[in-house]
Each structure stands twice: as C-alpha cells, then as structure tokens.
RODO-2510 file (C-alpha; in nm, 4 decimals, decimal comma):
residues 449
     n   res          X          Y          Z
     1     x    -0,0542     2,0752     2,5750
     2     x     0,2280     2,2928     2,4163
     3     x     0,1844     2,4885     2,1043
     4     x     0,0429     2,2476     1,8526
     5     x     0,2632     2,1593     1,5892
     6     x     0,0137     2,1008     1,3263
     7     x    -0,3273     2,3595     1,2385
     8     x    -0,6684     2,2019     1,1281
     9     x    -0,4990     2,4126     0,8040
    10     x    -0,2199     2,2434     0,7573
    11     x    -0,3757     1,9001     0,8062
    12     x    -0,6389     2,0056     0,5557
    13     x    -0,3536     2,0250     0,2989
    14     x    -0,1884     1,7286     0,4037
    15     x    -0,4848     1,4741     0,4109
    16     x    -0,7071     1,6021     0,1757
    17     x    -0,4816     1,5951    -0,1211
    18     x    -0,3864     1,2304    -0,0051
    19     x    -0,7127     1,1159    -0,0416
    20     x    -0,7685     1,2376    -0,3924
    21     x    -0,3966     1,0241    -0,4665
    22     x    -0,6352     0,8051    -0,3166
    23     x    -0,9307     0,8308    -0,4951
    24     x    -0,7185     0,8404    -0,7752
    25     x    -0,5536     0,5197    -0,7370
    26     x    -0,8228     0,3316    -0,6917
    27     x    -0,9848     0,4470    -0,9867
    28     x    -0,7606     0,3980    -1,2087
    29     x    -0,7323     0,0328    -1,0574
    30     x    -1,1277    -0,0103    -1,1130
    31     x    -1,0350     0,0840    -1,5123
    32     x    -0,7100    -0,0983    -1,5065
    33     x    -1,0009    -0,4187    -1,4143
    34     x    -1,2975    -0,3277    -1,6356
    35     x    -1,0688    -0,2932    -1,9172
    36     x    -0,8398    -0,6589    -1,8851
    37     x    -1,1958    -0,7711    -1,8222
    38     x    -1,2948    -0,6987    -2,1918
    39     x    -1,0506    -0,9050    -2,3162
    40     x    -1,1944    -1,2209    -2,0582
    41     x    -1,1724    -1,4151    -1,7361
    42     x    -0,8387    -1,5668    -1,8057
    43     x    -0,6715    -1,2548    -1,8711
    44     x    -0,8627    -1,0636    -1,5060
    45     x    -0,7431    -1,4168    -1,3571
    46     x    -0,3623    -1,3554    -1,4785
    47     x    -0,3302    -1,0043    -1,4353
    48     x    -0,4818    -1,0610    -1,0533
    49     x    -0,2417    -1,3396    -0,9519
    50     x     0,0819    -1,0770    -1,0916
    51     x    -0,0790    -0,8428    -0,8806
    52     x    -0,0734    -0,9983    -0,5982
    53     x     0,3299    -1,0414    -0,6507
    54     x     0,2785    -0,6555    -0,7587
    55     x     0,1478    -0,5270    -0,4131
    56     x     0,3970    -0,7718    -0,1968
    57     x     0,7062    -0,5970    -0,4023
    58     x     0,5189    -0,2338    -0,4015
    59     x     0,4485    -0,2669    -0,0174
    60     x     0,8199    -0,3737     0,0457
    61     x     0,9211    -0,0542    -0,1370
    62     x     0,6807     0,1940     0,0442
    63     x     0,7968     0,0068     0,3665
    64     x     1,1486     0,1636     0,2968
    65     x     1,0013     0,4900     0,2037
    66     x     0,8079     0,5279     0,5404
    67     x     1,1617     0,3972     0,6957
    68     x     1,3337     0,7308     0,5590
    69     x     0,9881     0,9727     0,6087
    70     x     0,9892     0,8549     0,9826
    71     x     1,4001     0,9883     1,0212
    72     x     1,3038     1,2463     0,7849
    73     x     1,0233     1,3773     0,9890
    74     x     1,1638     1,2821     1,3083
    75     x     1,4829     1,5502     1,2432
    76     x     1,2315     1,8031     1,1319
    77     x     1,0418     1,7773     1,4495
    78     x     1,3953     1,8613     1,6061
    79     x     1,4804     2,1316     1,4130
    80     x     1,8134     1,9645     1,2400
    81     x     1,7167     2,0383     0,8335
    82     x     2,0701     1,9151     0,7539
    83     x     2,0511     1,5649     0,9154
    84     x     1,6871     1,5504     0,7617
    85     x     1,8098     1,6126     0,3918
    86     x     2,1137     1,3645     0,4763
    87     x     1,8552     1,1319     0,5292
    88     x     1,6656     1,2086     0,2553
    89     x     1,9586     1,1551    -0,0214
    90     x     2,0328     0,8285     0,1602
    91     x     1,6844     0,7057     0,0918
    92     x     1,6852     0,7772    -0,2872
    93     x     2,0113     0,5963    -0,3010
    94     x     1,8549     0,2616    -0,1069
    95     x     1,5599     0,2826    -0,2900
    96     x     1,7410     0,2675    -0,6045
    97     x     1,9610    -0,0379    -0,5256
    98     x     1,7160    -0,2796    -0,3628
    99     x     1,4222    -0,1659    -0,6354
   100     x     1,7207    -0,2672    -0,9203
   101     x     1,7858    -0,6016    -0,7455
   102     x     1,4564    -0,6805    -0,7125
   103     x     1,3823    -0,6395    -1,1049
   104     x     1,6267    -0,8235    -1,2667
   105     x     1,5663    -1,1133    -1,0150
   106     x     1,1869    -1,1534    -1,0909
   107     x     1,2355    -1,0971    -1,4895
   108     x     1,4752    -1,3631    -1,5219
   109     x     1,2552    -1,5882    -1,2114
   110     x     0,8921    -1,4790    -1,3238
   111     x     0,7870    -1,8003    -1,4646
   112     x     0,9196    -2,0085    -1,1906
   113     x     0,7863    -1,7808    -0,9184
   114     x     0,4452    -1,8366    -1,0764
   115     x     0,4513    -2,1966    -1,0952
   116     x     0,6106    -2,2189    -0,7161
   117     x     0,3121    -1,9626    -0,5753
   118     x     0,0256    -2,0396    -0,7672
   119     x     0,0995    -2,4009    -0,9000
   120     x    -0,0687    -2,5824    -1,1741
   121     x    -0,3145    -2,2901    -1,3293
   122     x    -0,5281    -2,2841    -1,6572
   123     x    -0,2877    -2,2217    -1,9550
   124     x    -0,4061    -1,9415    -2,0555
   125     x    -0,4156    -1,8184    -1,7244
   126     x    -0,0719    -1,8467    -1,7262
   127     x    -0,0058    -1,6611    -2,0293
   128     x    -0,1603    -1,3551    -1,9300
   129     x     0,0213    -1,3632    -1,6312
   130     x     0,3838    -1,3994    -1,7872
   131     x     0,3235    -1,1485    -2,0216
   132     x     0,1743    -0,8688    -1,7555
   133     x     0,4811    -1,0012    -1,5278
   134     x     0,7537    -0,9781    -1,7696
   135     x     0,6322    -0,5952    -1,8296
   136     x     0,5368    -0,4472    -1,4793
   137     x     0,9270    -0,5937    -1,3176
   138     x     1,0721    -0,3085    -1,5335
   139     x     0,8317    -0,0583    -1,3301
   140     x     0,9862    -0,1756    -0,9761
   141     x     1,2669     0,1021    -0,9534
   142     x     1,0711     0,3826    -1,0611
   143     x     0,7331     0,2629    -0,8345
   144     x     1,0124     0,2728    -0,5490
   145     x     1,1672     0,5987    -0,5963
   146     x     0,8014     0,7864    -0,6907
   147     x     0,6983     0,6306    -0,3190
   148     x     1,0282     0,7664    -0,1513
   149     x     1,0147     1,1249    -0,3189
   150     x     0,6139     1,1255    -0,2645
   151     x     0,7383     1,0384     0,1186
   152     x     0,9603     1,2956     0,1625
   153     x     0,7298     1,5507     0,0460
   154     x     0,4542     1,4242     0,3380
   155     x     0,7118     1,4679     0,5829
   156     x     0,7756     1,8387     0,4787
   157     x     0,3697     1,8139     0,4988
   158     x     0,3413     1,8836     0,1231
   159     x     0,1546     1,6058    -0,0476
   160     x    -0,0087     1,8589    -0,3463
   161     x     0,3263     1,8056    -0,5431
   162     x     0,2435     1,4107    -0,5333
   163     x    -0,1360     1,4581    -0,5901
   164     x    -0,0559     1,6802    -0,8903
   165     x     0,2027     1,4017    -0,9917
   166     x    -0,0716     1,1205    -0,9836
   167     x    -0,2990     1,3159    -1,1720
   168     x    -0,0672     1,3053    -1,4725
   169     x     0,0289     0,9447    -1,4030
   170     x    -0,3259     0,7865    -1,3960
   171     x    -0,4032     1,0011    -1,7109
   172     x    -0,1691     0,8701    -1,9327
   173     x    -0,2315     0,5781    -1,7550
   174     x    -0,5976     0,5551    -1,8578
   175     x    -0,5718     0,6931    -2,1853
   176     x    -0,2680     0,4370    -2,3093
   177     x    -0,4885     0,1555    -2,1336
   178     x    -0,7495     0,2904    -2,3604
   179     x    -0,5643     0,2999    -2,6477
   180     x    -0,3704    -0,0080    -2,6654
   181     x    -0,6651    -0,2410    -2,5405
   182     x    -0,9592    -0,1067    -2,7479
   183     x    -0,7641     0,0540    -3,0266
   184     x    -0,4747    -0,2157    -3,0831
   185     x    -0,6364    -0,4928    -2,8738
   186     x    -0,3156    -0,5482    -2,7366
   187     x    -0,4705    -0,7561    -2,3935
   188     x    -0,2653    -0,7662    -2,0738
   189     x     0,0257    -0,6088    -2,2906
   190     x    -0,2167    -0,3310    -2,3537
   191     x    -0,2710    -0,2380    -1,9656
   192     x     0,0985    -0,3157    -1,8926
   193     x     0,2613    -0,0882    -2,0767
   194     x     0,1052     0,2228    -1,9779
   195     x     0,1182     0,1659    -1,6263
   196     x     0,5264     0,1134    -1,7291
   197     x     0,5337     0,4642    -1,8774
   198     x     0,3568     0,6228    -1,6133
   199     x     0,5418     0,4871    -1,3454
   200     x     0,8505     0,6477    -1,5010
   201     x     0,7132     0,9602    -1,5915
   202     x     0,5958     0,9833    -1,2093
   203     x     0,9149     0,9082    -1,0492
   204     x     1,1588     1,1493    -1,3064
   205     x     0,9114     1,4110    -1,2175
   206     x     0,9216     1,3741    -0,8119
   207     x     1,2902     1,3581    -0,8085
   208     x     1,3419     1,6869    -1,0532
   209     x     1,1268     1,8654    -0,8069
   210     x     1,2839     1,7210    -0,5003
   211     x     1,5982     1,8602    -0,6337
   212     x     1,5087     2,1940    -0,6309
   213     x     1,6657     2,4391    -0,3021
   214     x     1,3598     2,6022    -0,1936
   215     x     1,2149     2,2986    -0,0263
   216     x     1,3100     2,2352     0,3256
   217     x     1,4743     1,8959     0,2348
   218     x     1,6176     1,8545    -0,0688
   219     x     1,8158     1,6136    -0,3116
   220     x     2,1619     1,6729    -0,4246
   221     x     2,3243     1,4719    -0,7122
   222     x     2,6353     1,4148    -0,4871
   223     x     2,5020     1,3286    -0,1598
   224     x     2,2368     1,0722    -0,3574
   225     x     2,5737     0,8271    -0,4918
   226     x     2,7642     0,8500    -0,1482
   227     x     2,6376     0,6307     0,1015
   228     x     2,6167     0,7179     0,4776
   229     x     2,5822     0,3931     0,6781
   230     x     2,5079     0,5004     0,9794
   231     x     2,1926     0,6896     0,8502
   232     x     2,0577     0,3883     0,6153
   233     x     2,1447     0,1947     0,9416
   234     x     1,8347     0,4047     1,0766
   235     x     1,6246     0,4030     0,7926
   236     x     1,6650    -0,0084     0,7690
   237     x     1,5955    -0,0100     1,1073
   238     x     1,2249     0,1709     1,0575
   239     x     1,2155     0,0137     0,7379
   240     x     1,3353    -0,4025     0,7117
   241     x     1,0896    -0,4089     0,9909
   242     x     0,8104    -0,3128     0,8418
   243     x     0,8834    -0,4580     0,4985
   244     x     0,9175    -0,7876     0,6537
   245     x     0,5770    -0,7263     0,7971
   246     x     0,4114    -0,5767     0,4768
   247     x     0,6172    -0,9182     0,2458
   248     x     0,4750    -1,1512     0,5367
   249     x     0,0934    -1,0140     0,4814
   250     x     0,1130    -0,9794     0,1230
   251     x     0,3110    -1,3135     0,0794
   252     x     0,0235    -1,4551     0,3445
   253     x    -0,2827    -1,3063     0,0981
   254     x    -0,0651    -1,4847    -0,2189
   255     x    -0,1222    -1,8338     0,0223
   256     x    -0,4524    -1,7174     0,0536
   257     x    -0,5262    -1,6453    -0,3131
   258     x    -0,3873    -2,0269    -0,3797
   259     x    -0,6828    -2,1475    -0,1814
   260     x    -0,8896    -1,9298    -0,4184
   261     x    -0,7649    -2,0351    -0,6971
   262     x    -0,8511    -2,3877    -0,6430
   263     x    -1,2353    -2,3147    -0,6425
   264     x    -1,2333    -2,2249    -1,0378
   265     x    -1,1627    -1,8939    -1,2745
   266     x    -1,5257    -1,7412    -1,1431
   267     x    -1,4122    -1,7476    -0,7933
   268     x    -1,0568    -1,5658    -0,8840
   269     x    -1,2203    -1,3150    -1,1030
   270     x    -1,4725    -1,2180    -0,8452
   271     x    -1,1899    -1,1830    -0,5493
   272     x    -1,0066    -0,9853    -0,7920
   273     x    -1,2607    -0,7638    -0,8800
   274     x    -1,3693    -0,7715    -0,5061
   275     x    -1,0449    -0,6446    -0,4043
   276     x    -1,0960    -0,3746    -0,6651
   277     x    -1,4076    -0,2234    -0,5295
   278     x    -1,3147    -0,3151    -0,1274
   279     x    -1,0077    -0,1075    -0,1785
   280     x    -1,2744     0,1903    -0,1989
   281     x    -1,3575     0,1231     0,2063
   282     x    -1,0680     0,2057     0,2962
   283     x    -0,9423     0,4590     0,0502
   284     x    -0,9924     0,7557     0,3317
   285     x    -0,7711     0,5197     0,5864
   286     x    -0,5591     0,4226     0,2884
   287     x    -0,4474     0,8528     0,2853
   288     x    -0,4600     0,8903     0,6643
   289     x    -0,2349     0,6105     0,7631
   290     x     0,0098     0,8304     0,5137
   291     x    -0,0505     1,1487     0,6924
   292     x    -0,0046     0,9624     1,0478
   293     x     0,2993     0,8425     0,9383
   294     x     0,4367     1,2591     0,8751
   295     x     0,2159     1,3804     1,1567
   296     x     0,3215     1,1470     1,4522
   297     x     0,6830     1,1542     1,3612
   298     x     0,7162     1,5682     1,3756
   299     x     0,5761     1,4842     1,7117
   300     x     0,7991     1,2114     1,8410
   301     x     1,0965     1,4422     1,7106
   302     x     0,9540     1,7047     1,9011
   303     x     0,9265     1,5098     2,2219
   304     x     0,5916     1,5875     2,2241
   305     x     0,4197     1,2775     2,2859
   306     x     0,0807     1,4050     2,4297
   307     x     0,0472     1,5602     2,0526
   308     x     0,1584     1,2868     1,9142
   309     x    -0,1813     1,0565     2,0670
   310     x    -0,3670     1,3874     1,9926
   311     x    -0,3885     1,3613     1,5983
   312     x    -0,3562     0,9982     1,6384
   313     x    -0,7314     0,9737     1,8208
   314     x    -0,8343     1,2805     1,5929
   315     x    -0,7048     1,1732     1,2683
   316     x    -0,8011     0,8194     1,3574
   317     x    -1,2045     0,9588     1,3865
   318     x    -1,1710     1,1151     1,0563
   319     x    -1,0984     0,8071     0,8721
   320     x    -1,3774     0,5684     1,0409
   321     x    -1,6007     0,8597     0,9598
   322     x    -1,5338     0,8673     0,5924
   323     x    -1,4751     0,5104     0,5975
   324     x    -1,8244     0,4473     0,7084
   325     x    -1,9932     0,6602     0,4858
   326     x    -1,8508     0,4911     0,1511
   327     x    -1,9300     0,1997     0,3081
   328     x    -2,2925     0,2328     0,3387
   329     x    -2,2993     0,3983     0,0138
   330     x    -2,1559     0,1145    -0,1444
   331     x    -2,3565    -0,1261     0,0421
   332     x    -2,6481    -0,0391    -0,1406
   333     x    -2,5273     0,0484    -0,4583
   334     x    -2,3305    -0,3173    -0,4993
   335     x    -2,5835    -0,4264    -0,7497
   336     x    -2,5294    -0,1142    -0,9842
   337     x    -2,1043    -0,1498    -0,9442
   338     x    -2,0889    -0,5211    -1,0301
   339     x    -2,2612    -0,4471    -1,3958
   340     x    -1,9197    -0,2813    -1,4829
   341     x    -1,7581    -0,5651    -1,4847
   342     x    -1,7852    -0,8352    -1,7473
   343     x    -1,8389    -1,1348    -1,4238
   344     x    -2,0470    -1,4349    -1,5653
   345     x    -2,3745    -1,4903    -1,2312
   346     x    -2,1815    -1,7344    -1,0516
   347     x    -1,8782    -1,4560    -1,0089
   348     x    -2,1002    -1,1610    -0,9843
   349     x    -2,3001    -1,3234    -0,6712
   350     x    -1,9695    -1,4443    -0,5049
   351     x    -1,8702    -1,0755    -0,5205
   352     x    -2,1231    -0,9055    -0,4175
   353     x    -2,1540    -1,1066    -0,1188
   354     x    -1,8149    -1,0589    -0,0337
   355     x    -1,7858    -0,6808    -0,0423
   356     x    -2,1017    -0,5902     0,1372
   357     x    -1,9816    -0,8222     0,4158
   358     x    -1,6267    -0,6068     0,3951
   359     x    -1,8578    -0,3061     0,3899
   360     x    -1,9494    -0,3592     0,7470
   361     x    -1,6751    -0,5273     0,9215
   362     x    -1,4542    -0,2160     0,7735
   363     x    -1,6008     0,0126     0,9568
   364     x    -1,5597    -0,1798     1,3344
   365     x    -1,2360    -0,3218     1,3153
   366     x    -0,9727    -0,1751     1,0039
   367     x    -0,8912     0,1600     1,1055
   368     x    -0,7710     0,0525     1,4915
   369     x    -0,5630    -0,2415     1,2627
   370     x    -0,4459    -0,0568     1,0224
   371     x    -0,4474     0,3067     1,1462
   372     x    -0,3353     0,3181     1,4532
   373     x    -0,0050     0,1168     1,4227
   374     x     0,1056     0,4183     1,2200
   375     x     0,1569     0,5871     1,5544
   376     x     0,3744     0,3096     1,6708
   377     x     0,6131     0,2588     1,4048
   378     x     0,6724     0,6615     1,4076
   379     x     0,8593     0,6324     1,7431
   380     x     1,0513     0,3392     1,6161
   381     x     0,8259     0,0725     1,7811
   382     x     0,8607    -0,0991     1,4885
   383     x     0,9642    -0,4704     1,5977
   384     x     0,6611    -0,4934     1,7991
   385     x     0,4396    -0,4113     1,5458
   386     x     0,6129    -0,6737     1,2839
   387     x     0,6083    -0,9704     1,5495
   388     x     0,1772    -0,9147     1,5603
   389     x     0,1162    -0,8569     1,2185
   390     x     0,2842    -1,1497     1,1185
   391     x     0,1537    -1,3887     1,4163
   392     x    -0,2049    -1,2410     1,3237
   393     x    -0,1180    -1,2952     0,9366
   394     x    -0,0484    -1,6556     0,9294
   395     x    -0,2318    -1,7706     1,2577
   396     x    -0,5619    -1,6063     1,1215
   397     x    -0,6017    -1,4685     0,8259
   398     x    -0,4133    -1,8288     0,6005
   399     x    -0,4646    -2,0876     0,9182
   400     x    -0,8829    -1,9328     0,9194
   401     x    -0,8685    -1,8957     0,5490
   402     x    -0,8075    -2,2876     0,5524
   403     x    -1,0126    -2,4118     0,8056
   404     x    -1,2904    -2,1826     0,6732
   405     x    -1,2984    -2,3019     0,3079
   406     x    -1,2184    -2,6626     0,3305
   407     x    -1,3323    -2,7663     0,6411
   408     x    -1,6858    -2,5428     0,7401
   409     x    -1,6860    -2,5229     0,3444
   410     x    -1,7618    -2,1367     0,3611
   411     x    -1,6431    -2,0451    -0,0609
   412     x    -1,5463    -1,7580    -0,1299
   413     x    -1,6704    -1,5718     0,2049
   414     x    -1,4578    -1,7469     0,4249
   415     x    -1,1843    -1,6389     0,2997
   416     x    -1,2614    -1,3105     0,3785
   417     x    -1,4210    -1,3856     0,7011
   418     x    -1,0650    -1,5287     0,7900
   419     x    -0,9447    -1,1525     0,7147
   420     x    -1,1415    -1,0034     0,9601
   421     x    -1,0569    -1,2181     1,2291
   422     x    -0,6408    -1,0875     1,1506
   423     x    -0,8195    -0,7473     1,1491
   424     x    -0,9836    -0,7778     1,5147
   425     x    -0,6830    -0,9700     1,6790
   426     x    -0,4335    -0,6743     1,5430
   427     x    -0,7045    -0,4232     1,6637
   428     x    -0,6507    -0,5658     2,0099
   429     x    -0,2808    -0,5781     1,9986
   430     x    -0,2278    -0,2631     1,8966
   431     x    -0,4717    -0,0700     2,1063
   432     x    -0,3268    -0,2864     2,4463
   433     x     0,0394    -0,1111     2,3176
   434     x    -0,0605     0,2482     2,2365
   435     x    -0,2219     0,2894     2,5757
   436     x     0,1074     0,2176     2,7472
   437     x     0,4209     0,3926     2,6902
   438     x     0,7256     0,1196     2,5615
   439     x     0,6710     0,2862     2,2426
   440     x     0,7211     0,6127     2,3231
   441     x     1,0903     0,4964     2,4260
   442     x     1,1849     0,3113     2,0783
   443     x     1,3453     0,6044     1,9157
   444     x     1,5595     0,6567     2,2419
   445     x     1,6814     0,3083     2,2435
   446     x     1,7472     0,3124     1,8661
   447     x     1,9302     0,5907     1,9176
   448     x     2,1587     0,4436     2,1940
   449     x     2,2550     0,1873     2,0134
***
C-alpha cells in the first residue's frame, strides 16, 4: 500500500471530536425529552410526531451536505484546492435555496401535513405539535447551512471547529430549555425556541469561520451568490441521491410511527423516548459514518482504492467496538434510565423492552447497514445504494412493521423487530457490493458524463 493518507493522529482528531458532537447531541435530545415530558404525555406525543417531520427535513439537508463534502474531499485527495473551494461556495449557495423553500412551504402547510401523516390524533396532541412545528420550520435554513459548513470542515479533516460549535449550541440550548419550561412554563414553545436560537447562532458562527483564508477551503462572499452549474450538477448528483434515500427512510419511519400511534399516547411516548435513549447505540457509528464519509473520499480522489477499504474495515471495527460496549452498559442499566422520564408502567415496560432488544441486534447488524455504505456513496456509487435502502425501507421495515403489529399482534416490539429485518437485508446488500469493484468506477462514469 502507498503512503497512507491518513495517521492513527489525524484520525484521532477527526473521530474523536465527532463523537463528543455526538455525545453531545444526543444529550441534549435526552433533556430536550425529560423536559417536554414535565409538562405531559400529550405534549412528548406532539413534539415526537414534529420530530419525526424534523429528522426527514434535517436528513434531506445533511444528504446535500455529504453531496458537496464527497466533491469537496474528492478534489482534495487530487490536489486541486481551487476546484475544492469552488465546490465549497456552491454548496452554501444550494443549501441556502432549497433549506428557504423548504420553510416557507411547511409553515404555511404544517397543519395539513399533520393531519395527512398522522391523521385523526388526540387534540391536544395536536396542539403541541402545531405549536413546536410552527417554531422549529424557521430553524430549517440555518440547521442546513451549520451541516454544510460542519461538512466542509470534516473534509479538510477538522471537525474541533464543529465540536467547539456544538458545545455552545447545546448550552444555550439547555439552559433556554431550562428557562422557558421551568421558569416561564412556556411547554413545547419553551423547548422550541431555544433550539431556534441555537440553530442560528451555530450556523452564523460556522460560516464566519469558514470565511476566513487560512483554511484550505474557504468561503468567499462573491463566489457564494454566483452559481456554477456544472459543479452543483455534481454535488446533486452525490446528493438528490441520497436525500431521496434518507426522505424515503425517514418518510417510511413517519408510516411506521402511524401504526404506533394507533395503539394509544403510552405507546407513542415510550417509542419516542425509546428513540431517545436507542440513539445512544449508535452514537459512536452515528460520528464514524461522518468521518468515513471525509476519509474514503480523500482516498477515491487519490485513486487509492486499497486505502480507501483500509479505514473502511478499520474504522468500521472501531464503531462495533464502541457500539457494543454502550450497548451492554445500557442493557443493564435500562431500569435506572427509564426513571428519568415521567412514562406512566404501561409506557415504561413497552420501552424498556424495546431498547434492550435494540441493544443487541445493534451490535450484529447496524454498523455493516449503516457504516459501510459510507464507503460506497464516496466514489459516487450513490444510485445503488438509494435503490436498496429504499426497497429494504418499505419492503421491510413498513410492510414487517404491518404484518408484525396487526397480524402476529407483536405491540410495540414488532415494530422494531420490523427494523432489524431492513437492517440485516441492507447489511447483505451492501457487503455483496463493497467486495466487488462497480463502485470503485462511479466517480469515473460521473465524470464522463
């Protein structure tokens, strides 16, 4: 193998700063719960179904940003700076547009998105929801240009300046939860509005840094309002792709959540606060797949392919390692975790059911699902990648989800049971493409055409 392209250093101080965003996230998630929860079921019911919409919108926008890190990172790897800041500026300016369409079409839509997703809910349910709706649309630009700058720093293998950046976000974020809930008892509103502010603060901050000349890529004022076609041609190619993918599992887990939703509020407050704690499993994969994303595209732009499955099998053994150590860790501790939450016994026994099975099937089967398509969709292999995700999604994970509840009358459980059978088909899938080579030919086709 040539001259690697990446130390055990320099990975160091690109994952392990990832994992505190990480670690960071989810916490402040956990709070962002055991705070709405104060207030009652109705209003952890509401803020969960929003959040669903949320992470579909938020996953469509990171989709984009990995679009513009994979160019980014793939000129970088071939030693062309300018081409990688072009590409750069061009992904700031797509951000901005989409992120802006997609706000003022769910403010003015929120209430009829609601009723078409969810259907007939509680009123009060409903409520909560609009209110925590109307609030978090305004957030969409900035939660799209935070992930793009945060994106382009991975790809110049720099993800401190982000870490440092969601440090300050989740503490405001905490503190004005804390303030506005307990102090002003302001409900939903009350854990809205600071994530708002946050948001904000997070993405001014990223994109006053990115502007500054010392970095290898950086923004310039000009180049960000003059588009380049032929460059966001690339980045929509990496990116519409895998935002279809990430809107067609998120809008698949929205399906799914309507099947939850018609076994009572206990059952939707424990699969919300569920999803809370399970996002801890795979917090270490969560900052990995990040890092693959940087790491695998240097590689491809390199031409050095070998390296490229290097750090995918090495970073890939990192992340079940971790992933299997919070896992038994919260395994046994699932008892102590569910008294933060204000559940009533029906909805803390659904819950902890639920995560200690996700406990164990995280370890076998989500890194090779979730991980290892990384590699993939860094050499451009990105229509392959969308066509099993989204086969797996609504084959699996809604047609199990389904046939589990209503028909073997499995509760709660089989909906998530129906989530690890998406998890071990896509495991499969994936693992049958990385050991050939088609993908290691995408970028050269993209390029040709």
């Amino acid at each position: 193998m040539a001259t690697e392209l990446f130390s055990k250093k320099s990975l160091k101080r690109l994952i392990f700063p990832l994992i505190i965003e990480q670690i960071l996230a989810v916490t402040v998630g956990m709070a962002d719960t055991i705070m709405v929860s104060s207030v009652g079921e109705a209003a952890v019911s509401g803020v969960s179904l929003v959040d669903m919409i949320n992470v579909l919108l938020i996953n469509i926008f990171a989709a984009l940003a990995t679009g513009g890190a994979v160019i980014t990172s793939q000129y970088l790897g071939a030693h062309a700076p300018e081409k990688a800041r072009s590409s750069a500026n061009q992904l700031i300016l797509s951000s901005l547009v989409i992120s802006a369409a997609v706000m003022i079409f769910t403010y003015f839509l929120r209430s009829a998105l609601l009723r078409l997703i969810f259907g007939s809910i509680a009123d009060d349910v409903m409520q909560n929801a609009l209110t925590y709706f109307a609030i978090s649309s305004f957030s969409y630009p900035f939660i799209a240009l935070y992930n793009s700058c945060a994106a382009l720093f991975r790809s110049m293998g720099n993800s401190k300046i982000s870490m440092v950046t969601s440090l300050i976000m989740n503490a405001v974020n905490i503190a004005g939860n804390a303030i506005l809930v307990f102090i002003f008892h302001m409900g939903v509103a009350g854990v809205a509005l600071p994530s708002l502010i946050s948001r904000v603060l997070g993405a001014l901050m990223l994109l006053v840094l990115l502007h500054r000349r010392k970095h290898e890529v950086y923004l310039t004022y000009r180049s960000c309002l003059l588009p380049k076609w032929a460059i966001i041609k690339r980045i929509l190619h990496i990116g519409i792709p895998n935002a279809l993918e990430n809107s067609m599992f998120q809008l698949g887990k929205i399906l799914v959540l309507s099947v939850v939703a018609t076994m009572g509020t206990s059952a939707i407050a424990a699969n919300a606060v569920s999803n809370t704690l399970a996002s801890w499993n795979i917090l270490a994969g969560g900052a990995i797949n990040l890092a693959l994303v940087s790491v695998s595209a240097v590689c491809v732009g390199a031409g050095e392919y070998k390296q490229a499955r290097y750090y995918t099998k090495k970073l890939m053994k990192i992340a079940i390692g971790i992933t299997a150590v919070i896992s038994v860790l919260m395994f046994f501790g699932m008892p102590l975790l569910i008294k933060m939450y204000n559940l009533g016994p029906e909805a803390a026994k659904m819950a902890i059911e639920v995560v200690r099975f996700h406990n164990i099937m995280v370890i076998l089967f989500w890194v090779p699902s979730f991980t290892l398509p990384n590699t993939l969709r860094s050499a451009g292999d990105v229509i392959w990648t969308m066509a099993v995700a989204i086969l797996s999604m609504w084959v699996f994970r809604v047609g199990a989800s389904y046939l589990f509840t209503y028909e073997f009358n499995l509760g709660l459980l089989g909906v998530w049971a129906a989530m690890v059978v998406d998890w071990i088909f896509r495991a499969i899938c994936y693992t049958c493409r990385y050991r050939g080579h088609k993908w290691e030919m995408a970028m050269h086709r993209q390029r040709e055409q």
